[in-house]
DOTOR-537831 format. One record per residue: residue in one letter; x, y, z of N, C-alpha, C, O, CB in turn. Coordinates in steps of 0.001 Angstrom, whole numbers, plus 500000, padded with zeros to 6 digits. Glycine has a CB too. Example, Ala and Ser with C-alpha at 12.3 -4.5 7.8 and 13.67 -1.06 7.14 Angstrom:
<recs>
A513190494310507800512300495500507800513200496700507800514236496681508465511308495527509046/S512850497750507080513670498940507140512900500030507870513409501138508039514084499402505725/
</recs>
This chain:
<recs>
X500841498799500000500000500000500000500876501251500000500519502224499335499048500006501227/X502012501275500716502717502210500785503388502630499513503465503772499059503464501964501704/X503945501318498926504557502026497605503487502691496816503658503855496456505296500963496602/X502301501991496492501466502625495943500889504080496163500235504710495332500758501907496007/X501141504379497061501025505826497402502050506842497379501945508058497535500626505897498542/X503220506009497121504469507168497153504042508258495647503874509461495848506447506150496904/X503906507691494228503854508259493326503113509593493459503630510656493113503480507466492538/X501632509477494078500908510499494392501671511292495356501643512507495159499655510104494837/X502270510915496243503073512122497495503584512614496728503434513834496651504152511809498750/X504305512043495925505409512915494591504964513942493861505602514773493215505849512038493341/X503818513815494019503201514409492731502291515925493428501934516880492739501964512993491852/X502081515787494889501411516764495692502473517429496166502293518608496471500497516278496756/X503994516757496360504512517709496584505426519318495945505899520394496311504876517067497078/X505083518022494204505577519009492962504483519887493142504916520986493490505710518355491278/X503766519878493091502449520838492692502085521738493960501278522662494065500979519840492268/X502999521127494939502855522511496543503761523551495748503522524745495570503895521956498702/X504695522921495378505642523586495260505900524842493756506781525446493145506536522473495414/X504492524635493802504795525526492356503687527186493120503415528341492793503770524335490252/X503421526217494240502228527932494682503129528205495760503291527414496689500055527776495441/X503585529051495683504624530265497144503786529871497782502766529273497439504881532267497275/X504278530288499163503568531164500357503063532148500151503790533007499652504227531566501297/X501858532455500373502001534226500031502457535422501111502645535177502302500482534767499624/X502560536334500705503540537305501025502722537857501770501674538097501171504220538136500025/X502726538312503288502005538872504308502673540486503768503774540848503353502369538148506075/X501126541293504079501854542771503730502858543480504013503500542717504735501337543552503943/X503491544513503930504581544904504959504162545509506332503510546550506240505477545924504320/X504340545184507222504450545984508163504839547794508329506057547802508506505216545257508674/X504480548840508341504944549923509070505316550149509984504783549649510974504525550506509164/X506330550947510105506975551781511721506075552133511775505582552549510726508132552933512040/X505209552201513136504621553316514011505167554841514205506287555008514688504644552781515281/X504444555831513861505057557085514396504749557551515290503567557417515607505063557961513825/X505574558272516086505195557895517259505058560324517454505953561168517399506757556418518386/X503865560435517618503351561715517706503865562352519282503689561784520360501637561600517478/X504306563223519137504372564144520049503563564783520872502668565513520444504746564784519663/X503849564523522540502693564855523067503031566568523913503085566544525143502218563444524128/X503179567565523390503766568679523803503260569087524873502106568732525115503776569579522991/X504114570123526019503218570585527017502020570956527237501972572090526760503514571229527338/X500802570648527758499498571390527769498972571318526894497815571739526890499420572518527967/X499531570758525716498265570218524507497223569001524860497481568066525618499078569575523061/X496014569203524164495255568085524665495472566800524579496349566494523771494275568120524286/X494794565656525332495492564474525696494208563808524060494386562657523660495316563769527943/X493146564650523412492738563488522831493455564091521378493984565189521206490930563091522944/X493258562867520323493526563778519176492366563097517719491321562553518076495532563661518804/X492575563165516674491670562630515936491959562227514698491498562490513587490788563321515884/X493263561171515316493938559918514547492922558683514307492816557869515224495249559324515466/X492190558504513156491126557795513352491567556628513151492432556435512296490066558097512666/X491006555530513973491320554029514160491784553474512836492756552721512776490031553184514678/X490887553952511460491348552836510418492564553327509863493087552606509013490292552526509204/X493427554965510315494340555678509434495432555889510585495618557070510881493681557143508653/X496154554979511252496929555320512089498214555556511995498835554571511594496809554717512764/X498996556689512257500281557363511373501410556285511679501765555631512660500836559141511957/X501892556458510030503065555587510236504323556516509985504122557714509781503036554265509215/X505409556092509990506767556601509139506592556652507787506822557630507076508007555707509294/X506263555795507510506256555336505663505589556105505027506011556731504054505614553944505140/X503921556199505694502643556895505306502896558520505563502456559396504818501308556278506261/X503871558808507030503845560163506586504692560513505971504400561663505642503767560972507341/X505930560169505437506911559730504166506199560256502956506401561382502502507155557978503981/X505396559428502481504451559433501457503058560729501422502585560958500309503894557924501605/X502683561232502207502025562300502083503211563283502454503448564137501600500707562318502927/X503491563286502863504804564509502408505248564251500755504731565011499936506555564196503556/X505460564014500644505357563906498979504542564237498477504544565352497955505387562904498375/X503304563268498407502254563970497826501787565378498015501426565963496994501356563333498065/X501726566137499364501599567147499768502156568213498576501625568915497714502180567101501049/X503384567956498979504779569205498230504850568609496390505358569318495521507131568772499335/X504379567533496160504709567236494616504084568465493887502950568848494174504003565700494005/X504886569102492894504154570064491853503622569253490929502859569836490157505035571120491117/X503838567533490654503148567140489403502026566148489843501653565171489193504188566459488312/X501439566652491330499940565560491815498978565949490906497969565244490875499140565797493534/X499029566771490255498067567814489386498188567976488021497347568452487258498202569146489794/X499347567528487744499757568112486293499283568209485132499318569207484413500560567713485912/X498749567021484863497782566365483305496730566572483660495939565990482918497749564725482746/X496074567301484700494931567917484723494350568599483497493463568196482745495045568722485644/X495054569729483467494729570712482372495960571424481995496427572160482865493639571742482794/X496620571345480792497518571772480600497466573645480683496506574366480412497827571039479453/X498682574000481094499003575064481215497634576503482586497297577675482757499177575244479423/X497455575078483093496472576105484215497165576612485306498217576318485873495218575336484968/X495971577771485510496344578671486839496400578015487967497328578235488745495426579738487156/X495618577283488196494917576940489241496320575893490210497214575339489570493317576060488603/X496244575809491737497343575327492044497302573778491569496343573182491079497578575593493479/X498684573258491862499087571583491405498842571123492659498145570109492628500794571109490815/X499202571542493947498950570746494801498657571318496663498230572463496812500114569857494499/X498848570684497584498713570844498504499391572309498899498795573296499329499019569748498992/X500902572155498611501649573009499306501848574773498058502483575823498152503302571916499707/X500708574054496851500800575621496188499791576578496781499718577747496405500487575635494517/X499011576057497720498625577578498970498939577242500391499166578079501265496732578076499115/X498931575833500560499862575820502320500944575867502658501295574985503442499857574860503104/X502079577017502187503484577474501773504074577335503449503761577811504540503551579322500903/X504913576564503013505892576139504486506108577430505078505772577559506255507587575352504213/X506706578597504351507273579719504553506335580570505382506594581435506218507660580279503326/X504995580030504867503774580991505527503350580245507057502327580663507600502166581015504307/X503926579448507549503078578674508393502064577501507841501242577007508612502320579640509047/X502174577031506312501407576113506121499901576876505571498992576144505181501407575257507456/X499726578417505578499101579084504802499513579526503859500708579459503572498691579753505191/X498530580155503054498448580630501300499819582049501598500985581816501279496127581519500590/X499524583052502052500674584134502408500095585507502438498950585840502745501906584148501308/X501160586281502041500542587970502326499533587977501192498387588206501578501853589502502112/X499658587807500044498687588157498680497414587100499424496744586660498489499513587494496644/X497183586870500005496166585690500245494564586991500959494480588002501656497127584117501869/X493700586137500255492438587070500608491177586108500422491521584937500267492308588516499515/X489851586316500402488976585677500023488601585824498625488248585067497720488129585864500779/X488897587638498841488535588400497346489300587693495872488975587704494684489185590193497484/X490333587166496548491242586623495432491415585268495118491737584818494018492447586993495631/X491103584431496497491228582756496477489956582352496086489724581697495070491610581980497947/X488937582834497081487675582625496893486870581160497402485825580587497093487616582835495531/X487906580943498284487662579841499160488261580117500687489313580659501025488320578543498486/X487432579669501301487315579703503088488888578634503321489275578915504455485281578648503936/X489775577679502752490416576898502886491331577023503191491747576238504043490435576428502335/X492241578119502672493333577946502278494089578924503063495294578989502819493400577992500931/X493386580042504365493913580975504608493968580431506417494044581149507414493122582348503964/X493897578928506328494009578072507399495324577542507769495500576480507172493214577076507187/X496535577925508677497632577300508965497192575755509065496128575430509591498270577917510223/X497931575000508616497678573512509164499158573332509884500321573094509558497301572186507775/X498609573517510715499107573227512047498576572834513248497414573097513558499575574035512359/X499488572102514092498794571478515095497171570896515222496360570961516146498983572335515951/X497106570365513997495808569847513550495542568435514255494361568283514570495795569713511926/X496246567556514514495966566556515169495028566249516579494487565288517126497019566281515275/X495197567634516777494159568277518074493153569075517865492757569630518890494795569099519030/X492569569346516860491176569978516511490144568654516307490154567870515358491286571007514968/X489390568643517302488105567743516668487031568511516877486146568204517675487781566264517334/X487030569737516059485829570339515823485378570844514505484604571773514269485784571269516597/X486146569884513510486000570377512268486993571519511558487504572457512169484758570819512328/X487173571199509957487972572096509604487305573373508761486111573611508582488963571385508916/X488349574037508353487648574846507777487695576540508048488655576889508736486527574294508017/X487147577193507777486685578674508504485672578525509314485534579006510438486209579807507563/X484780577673508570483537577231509222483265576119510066482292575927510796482772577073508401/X484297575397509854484284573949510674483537573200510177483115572319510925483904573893512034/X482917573204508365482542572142507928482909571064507121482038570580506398481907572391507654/X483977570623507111484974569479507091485122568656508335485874569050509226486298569999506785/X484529567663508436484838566464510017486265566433510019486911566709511030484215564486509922/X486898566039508699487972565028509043488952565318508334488615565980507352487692563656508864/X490487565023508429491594565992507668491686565091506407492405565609505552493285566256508550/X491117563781506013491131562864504740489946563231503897489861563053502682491057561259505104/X488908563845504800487575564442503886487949566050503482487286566713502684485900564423504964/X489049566493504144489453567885503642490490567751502291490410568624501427490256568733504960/X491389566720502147491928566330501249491300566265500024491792566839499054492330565430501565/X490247565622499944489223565718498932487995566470498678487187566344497759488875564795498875/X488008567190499561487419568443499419488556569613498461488210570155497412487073568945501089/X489905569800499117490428570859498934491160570113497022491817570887496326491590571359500542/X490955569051496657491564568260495551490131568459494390490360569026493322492022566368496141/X488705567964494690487492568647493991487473570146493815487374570760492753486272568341494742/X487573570579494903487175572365494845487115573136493437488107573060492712488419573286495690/X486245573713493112486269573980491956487272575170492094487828575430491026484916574166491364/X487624575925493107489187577407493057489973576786494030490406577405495002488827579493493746/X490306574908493712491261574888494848492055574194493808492604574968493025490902574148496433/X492302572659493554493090572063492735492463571555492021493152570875491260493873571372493106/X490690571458491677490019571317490719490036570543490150489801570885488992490015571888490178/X490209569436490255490489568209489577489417566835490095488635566924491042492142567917489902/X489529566070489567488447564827489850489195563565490681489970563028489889487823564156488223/X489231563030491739490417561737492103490625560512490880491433559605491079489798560776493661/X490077560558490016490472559393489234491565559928488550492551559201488427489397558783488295/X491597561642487837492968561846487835494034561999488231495169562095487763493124562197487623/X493373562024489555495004562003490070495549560703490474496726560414490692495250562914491375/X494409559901490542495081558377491026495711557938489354496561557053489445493512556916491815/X495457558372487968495965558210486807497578558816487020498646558278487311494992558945485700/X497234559958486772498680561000487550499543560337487955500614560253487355498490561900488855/X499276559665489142500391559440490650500734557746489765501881557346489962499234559351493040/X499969556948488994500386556008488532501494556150487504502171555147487276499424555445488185/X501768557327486828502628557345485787503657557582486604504591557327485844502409558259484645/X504089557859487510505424557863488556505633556941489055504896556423489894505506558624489596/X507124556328488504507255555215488848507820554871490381508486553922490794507949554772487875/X507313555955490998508288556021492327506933555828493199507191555359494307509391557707492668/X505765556034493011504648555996493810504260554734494386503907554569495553503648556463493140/X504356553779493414504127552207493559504685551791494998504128551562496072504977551299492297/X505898551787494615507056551686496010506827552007497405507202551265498312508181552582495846/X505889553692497689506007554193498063504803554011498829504760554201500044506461554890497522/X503654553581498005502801553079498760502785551766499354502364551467500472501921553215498219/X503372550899498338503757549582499131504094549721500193503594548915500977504673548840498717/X505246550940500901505563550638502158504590551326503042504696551059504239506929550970502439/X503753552078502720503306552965503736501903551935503772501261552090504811503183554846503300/X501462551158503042500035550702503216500391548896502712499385548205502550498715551803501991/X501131548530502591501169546914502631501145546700501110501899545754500883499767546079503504/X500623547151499995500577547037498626500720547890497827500390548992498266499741546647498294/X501199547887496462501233548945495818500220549513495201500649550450494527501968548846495150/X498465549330495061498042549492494903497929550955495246498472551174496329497695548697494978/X497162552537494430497037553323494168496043553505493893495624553387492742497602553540493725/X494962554057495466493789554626494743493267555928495681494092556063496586492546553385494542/X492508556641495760492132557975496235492050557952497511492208559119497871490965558489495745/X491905557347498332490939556763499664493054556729500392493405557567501222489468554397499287/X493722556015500031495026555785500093495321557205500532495508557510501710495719555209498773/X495370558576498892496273559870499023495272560357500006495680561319500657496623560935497555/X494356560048500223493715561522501380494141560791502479494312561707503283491683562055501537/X494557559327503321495106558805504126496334559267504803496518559574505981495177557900503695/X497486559236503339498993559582503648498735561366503769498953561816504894500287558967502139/X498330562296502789498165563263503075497922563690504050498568564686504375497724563529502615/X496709563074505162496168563695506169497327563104507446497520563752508475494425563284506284/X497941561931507183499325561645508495500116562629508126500635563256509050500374560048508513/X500353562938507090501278564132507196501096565811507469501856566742507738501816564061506076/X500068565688507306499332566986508117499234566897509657499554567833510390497759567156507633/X498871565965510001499168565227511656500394565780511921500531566747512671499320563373511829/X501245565259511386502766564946511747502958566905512123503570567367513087504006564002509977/X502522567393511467503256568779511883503048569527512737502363570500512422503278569577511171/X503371569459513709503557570140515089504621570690515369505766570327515097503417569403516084/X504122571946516146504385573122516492504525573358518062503777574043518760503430573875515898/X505330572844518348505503573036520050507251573900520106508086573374520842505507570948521095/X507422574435519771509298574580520406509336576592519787510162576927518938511141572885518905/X508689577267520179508884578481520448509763579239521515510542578726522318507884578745520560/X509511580366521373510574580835522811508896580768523945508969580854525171511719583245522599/X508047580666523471506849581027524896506959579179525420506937578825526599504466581774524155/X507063578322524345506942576666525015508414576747525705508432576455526901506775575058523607/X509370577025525237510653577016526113510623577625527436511128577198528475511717577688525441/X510002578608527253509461579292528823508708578554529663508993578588530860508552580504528728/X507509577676529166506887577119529884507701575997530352507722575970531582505776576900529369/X508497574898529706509230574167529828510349574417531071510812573485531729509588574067528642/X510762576076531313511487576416532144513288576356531542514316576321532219511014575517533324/X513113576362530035514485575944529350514850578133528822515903578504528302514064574247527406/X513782579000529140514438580258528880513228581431529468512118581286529980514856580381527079/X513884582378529185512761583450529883512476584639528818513132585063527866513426584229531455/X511194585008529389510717586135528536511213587235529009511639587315530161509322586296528427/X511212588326528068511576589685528666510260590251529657509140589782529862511907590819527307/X510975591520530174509636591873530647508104592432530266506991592417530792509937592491531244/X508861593056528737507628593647527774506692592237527579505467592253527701508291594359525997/X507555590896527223506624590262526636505740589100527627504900588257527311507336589690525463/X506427589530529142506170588639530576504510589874530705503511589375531222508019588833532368/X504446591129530282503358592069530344502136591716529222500921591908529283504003593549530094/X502856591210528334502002590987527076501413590104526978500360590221526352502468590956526051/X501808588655527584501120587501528582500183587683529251499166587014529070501791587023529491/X500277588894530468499601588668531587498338589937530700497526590335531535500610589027533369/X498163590375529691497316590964529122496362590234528400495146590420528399497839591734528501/X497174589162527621496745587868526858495003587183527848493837586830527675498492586481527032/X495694587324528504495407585806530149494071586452530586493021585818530692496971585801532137/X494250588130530896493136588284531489492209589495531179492482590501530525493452588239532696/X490985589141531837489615589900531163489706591474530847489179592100529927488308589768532247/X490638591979532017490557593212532654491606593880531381491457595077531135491107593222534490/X492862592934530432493821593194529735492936593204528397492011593959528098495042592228529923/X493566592008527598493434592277526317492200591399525865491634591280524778494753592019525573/X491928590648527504490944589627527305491069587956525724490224587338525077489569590873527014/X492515587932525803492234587143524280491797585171524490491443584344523650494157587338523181/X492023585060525869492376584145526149491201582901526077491380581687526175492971584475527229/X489952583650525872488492582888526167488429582219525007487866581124525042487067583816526421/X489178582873523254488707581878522274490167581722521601490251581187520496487348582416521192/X491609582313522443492366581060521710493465580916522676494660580960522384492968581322520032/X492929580727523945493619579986524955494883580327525823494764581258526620493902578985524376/X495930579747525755496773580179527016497720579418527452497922578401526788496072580354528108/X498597579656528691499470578560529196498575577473528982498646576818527943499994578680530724/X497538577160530085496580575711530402496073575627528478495191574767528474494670576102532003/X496175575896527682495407575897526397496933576048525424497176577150524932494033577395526262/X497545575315525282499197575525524494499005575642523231499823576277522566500342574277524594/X497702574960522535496878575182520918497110576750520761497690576952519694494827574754520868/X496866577888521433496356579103521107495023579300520443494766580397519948497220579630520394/X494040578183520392492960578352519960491841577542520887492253576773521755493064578022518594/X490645577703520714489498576675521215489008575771519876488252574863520220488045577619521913/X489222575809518695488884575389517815487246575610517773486463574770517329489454574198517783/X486951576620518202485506576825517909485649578362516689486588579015516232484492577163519713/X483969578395516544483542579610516233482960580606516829482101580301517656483013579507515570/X483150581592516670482811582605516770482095584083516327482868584423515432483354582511516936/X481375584847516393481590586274515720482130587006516527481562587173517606480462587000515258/X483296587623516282484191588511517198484049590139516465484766591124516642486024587828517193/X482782589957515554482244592036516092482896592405515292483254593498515731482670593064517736/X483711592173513611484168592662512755483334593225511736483852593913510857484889591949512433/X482104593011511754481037594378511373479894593934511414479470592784511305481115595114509948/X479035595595511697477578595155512361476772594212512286476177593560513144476802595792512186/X476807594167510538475911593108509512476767591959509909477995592005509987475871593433507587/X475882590737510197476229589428510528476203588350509248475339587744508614475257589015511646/X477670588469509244478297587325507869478545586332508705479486585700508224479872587718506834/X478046585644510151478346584517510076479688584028511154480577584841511411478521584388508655/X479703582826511647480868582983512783481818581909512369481379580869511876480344582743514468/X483089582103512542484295581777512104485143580928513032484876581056514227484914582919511790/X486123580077512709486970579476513718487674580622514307487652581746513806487951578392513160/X488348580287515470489372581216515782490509580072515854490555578960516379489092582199517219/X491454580889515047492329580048514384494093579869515496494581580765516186492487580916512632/X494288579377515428495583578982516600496324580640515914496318581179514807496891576838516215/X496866580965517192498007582228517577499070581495517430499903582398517497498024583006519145/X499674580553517281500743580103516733501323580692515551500602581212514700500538578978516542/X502802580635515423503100581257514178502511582555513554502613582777512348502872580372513369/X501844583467514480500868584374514178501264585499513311500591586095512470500360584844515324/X502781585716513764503745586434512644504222586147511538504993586837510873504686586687512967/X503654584795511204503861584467509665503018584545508885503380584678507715504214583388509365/X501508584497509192500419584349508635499565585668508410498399585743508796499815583416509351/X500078586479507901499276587490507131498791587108506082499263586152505466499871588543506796/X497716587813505667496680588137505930495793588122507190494809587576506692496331587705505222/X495458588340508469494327587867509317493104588057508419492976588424507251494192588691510748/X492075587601509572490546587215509909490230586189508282490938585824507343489279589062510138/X489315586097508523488615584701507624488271585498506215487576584913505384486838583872508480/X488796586936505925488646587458504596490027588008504429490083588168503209487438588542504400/X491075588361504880492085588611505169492085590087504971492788590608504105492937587838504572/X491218590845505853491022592373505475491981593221507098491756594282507681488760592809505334/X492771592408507277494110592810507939495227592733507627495681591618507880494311592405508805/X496389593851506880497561592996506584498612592440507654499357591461507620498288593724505693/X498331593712508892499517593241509863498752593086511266497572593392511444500902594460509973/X499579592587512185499301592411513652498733593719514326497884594022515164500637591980514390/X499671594339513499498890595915514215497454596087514309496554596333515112499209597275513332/X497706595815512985496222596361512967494624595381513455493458595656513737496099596764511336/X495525594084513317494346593601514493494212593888515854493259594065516612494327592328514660/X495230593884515939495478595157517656494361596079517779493329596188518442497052596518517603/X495122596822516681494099597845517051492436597893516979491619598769517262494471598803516336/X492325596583516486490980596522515666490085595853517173488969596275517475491074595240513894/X490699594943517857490324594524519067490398595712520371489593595725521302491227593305519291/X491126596334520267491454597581520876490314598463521103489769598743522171492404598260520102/X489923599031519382489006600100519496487983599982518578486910600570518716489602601329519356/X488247599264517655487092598852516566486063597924516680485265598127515765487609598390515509/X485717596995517389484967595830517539483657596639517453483435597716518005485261594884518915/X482839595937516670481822596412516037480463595379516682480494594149516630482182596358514341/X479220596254517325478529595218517736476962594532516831476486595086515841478272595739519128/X476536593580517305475087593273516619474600591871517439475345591126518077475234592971514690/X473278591736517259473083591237517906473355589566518092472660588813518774472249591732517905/X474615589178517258474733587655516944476014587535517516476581586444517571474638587128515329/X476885589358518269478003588749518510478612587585519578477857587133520439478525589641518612/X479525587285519514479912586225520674479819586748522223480602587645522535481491585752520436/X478997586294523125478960586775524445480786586777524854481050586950526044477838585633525485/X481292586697524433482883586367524783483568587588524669484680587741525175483643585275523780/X482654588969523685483753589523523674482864590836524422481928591535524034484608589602522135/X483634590780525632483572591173526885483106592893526722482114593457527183485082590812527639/X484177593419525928484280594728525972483647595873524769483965597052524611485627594796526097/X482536594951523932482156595353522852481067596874522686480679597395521641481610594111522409/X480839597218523864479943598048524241480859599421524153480283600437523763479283597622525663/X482648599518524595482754600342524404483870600251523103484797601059523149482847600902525540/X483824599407522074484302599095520831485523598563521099486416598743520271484347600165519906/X485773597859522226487256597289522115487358597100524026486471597246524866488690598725521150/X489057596665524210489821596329525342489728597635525553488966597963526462491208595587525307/X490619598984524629490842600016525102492172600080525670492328600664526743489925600274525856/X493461599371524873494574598922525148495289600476524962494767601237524147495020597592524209/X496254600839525581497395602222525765498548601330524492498629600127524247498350602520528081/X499270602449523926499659602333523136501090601053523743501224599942523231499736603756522553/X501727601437524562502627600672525264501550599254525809502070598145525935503384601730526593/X501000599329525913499816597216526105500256597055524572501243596373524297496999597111526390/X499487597713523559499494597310522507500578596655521673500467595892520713499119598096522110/X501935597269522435503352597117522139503666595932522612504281595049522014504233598117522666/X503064595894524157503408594484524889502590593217523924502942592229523279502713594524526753/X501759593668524144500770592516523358501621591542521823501939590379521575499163593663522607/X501682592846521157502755592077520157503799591533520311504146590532519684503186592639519379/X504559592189521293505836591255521824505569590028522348506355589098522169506612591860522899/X504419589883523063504142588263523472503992587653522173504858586839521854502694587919524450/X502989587909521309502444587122519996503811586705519596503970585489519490501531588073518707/X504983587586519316506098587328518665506996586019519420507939585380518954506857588722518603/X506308585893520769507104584682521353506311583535521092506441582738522020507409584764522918/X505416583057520063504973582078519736505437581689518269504792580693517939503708582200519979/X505986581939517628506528581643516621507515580342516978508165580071517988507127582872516097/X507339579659515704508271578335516056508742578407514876508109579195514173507649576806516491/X509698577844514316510752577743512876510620575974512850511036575468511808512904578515513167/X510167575168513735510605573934513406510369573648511612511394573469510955509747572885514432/X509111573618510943509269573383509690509112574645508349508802574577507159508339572329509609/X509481575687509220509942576618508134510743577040507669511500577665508412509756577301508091/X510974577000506699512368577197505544512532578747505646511665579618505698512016576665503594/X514695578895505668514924580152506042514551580970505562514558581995506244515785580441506132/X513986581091504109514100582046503083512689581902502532512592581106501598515321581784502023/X511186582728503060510328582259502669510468582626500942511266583408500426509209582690503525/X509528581876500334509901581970498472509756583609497976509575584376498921508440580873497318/X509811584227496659509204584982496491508554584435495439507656585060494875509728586015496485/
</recs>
């Protein structure tokens, strides 16, 4: 009986041997996110998109590529990609020329920064849930990159470097839309903003002067510059609540806006959600003495009855000197472009 069965063993084991094993996906490094002083403990890394090395590897690329866009439409205005209005140089915003009047989208005049800690929606308005549904929002937009995802998943296939690239960040090389708003949005995660001269202070690694130790304690409280109720503070290290607001920028009610992180606040000109501020000053002054009332404004802003804080020209001085100690350089390049 036995010999009679050897032929067949022979023959099952040629024929194992012609099908591999198959190949278990690759594994990713874990990245491992930064938990900075006084930032919040939750964030809104969603269970099925959890940041890797590889993946934020790969949306950094995609992010900064000028050709995610290219065979779109030959020879268009319109930007190629992520980083042709979220300019490193600017804080991850559009820049000084940046307006509504001119972009014509609520999107783009948004630092992305320290985003891993907003779960209140993106946006001006906060109507974007999620930073992979903003990806494809800001990739459709008809004045953003205007394009449809099947071209760009066409696009990103003619690079022969993409294949690779997703293989490591997602287990296969497969290339499809659901993937770039994935890696895109870990790499929007990934950028944090903790290492200023005000976090070094808190840390206890340097000290403020005294103008800007005044410009703090104006920040902080009601009686000062009052700023602290909608974008926070030592206990609040974001500089924002990630809510909305109307903060009284004119009578007629257009509607209430994020208040956007004080981080980097000296890079990001244009202010407010139309960019009808060019400099710090003049939002100073605009909180100062201009605040304009009606009846939808935010109970928050304390002092609207007599058009402002009512800051002395020396607060006003302090005030900016604090703002100026929130600036961080970690991912901005020395020489913003021209």
């Amino acid at each position: 009986m036995t010999g009679r069965l050897m032929p067949f063993l022979l023959i099952f084991l040629l024929l194992a041997g012609c099908h591999p094993t198959p190949v278990e996906p690759q594994q990713a490094t874990p990245y491992e996110l930064p938990t900075p002083l006084f930032f919040p403990s939750k964030t809104n890394i969603p269970a099925d998109n959890p940041m890797t090395e590889e993946g934020v590897a790969l949306g950094k690329r995609l992010f900064h590529d000028p050709n995610y866009s290219e065979f779109r439409i030959p020879n268009s205005a319109f930007p190629t990609c992520c980083a042709s209005c979220h300019r490193p140089e600017y804080s991850f915003e559009f820049g000084p020329e940046g307006s509504l009047e001119h972009l014509g989208t609520p999107h783009t005049m948004l630092p992305l920064i320290n985003l891993a800690w907003n779960t209140t929606g993106l946006g001006w308005d906060g109507s974007v849930p999620t930073l992979e549904q903003m990806v494809y929002a800001a990739t459709t937009h008809p004045l953003e990159i205007a394009t449809d995802t099947t071209q760009i998943v066409q696009n990103l296939k003619q690079n022969n470097d993409y294949p690779s690239l997703f293989q490591k960040a997602f287990g296969t090389p497969d290339i499809h839309f659901k993937r770039v708003e994935k890696a895109i949005a870990q790499y929007v995660r990934s950028l944090v903003f903790a290492d200023s001269k005000f976090d070094r202070y808190l840390r206890g690694e340097e000290q403020l002067r005294q103008d800007e130790l005044n410009g703090y304690m104006l920040f902080v409280t009601e009686e000062g510059a009052d700023c602290f109720h909608c974008h926070g503070g030592g206990s609040n290290a974001l500089f924002t609540t990630n809510l909305k607001y109307n903060n009284g920028l004119d009578a007629a009610y257009h509607g209430d806006f994020k208040a956007p992180t004080l981080r980097n606040i000296a890079l990001t000109a244009p202010y407010m959600h139309d960019g009808r501020f060019q400099t710090l000053d003049e939002v100073i002054d605009f909180y100062s003495d201009s605040v304009q009332y009606s009846e939808q404004i935010s109970p928050l802003m304390h002092h609207v009855m007599q058009g402002g804080v009512r800051l002395t020209d020396d607060e006003k001085a302090q005030l900016k000197a604090f703002l100026n100690t929130l600036t961080d350089h970690s991912f901005i390049p020395n020489e913003p472009s021209k």
